[in-house]
C-alpha positions as CSV (number, residue, x, y, z in Angstrom):
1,X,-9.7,9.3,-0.4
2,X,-6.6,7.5,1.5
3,X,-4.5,5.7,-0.8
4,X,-2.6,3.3,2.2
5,X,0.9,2.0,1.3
6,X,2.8,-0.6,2.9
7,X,5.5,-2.7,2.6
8,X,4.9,-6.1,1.1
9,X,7.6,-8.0,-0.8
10,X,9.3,-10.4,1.1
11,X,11.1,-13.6,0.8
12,X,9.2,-15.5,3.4
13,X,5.3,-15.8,2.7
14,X,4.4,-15.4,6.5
15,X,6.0,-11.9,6.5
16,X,3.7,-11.0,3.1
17,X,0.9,-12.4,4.9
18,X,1.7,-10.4,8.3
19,X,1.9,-7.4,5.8
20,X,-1.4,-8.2,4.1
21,X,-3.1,-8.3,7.7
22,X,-1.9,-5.7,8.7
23,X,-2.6,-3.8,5.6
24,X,-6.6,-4.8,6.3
25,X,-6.3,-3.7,10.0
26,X,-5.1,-0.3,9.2
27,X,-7.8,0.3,6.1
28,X,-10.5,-1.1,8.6
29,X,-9.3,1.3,11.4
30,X,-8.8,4.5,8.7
31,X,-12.7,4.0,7.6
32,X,-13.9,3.6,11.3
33,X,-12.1,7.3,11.7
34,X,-14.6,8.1,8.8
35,X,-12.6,8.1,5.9
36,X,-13.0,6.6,2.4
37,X,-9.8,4.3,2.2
38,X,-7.7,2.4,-0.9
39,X,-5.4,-0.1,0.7
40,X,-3.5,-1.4,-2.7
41,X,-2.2,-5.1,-0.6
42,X,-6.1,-5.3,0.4
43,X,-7.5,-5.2,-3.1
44,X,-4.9,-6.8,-5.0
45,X,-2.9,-9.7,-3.2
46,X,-6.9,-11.5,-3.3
47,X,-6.7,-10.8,-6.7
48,X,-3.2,-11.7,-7.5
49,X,-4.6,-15.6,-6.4
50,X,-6.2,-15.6,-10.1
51,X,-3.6,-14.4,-11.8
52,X,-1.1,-16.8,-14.1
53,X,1.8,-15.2,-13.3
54,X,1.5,-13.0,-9.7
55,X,2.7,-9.6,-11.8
56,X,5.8,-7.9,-11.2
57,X,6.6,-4.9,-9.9
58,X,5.5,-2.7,-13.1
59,X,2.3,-4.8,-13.4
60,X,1.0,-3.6,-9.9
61,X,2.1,0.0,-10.2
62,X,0.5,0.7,-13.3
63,X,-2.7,-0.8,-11.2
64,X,-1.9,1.4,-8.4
65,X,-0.4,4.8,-9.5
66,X,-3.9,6.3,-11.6
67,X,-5.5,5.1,-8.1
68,X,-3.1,7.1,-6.2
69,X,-3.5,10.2,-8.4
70,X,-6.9,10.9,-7.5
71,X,-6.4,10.7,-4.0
72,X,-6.1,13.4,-1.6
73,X,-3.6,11.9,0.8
74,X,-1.6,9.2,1.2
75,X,-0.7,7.3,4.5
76,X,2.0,4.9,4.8
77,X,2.0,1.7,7.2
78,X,5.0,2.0,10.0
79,X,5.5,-1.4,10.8
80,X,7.8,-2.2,13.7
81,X,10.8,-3.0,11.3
82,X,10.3,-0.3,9.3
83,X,10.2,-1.5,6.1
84,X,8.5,0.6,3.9
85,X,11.6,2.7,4.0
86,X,13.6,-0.1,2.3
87,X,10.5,-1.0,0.3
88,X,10.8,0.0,-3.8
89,X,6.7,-0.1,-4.0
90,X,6.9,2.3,-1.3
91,X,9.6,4.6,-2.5
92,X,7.8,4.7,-5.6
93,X,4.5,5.7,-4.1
94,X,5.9,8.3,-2.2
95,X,7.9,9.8,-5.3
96,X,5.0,10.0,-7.7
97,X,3.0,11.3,-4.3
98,X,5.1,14.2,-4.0
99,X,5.5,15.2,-8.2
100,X,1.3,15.1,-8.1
101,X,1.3,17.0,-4.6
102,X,-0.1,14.9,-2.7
103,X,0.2,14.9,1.1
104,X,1.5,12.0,2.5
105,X,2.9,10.6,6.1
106,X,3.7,8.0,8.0
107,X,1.6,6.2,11.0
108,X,1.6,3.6,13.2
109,X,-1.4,1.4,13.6
């Protein structure tokens, strides 16, 4: 299974949703290459709608991180600014990624 990371966080709801779109484009294009796909933004900013309070930071990685465990690879979303290098989701995933092994790299979609 792909565990998809993305940058998301923003000041400016237009760039979260241009995030969450694109977050759905890349998961839809991963499982027409034939693979089984977790897109975190996908499954949870829906979610988050029904929430009192959205979650912080914590509250979505300890959603996240037991998903990302059991997954054999993860792939992270290069967006044209590049922000999943500044993102602190992100840099998370990709530190807990490499302490459980787990392959990971970065693709444009």
């Amino acid at each position: 299974m792909i565990y998809l990371a993305t940058a998301f966080s923003h000041p400016l709801k237009s760039v979260m949703k241009l995030r969450y779109e694109l977050a759905n484009v890349a998961a839809a294009i991963l499982m027409q290459e034939g693979h089984v796909v977790f897109s975190p933004i996908s499954h949870s900013y829906p979610i988050s709608k029904y929430l009192h309070n959205y979650g912080d930071h914590n509250f979505w990685m300890n959603q996240d991180m037991p998903i990302l465990k059991n997954c054999s690879e993860m792939i992270i979303i290069d967006d044209p600014n590049q922000a999943w290098k500044e993102s602190k989701g992100v840099n998370e995933e990709i530190s807990n990624a490499q302490a459980w092994e787990i392959p990971w790299k970065v693709r444009k979609f």
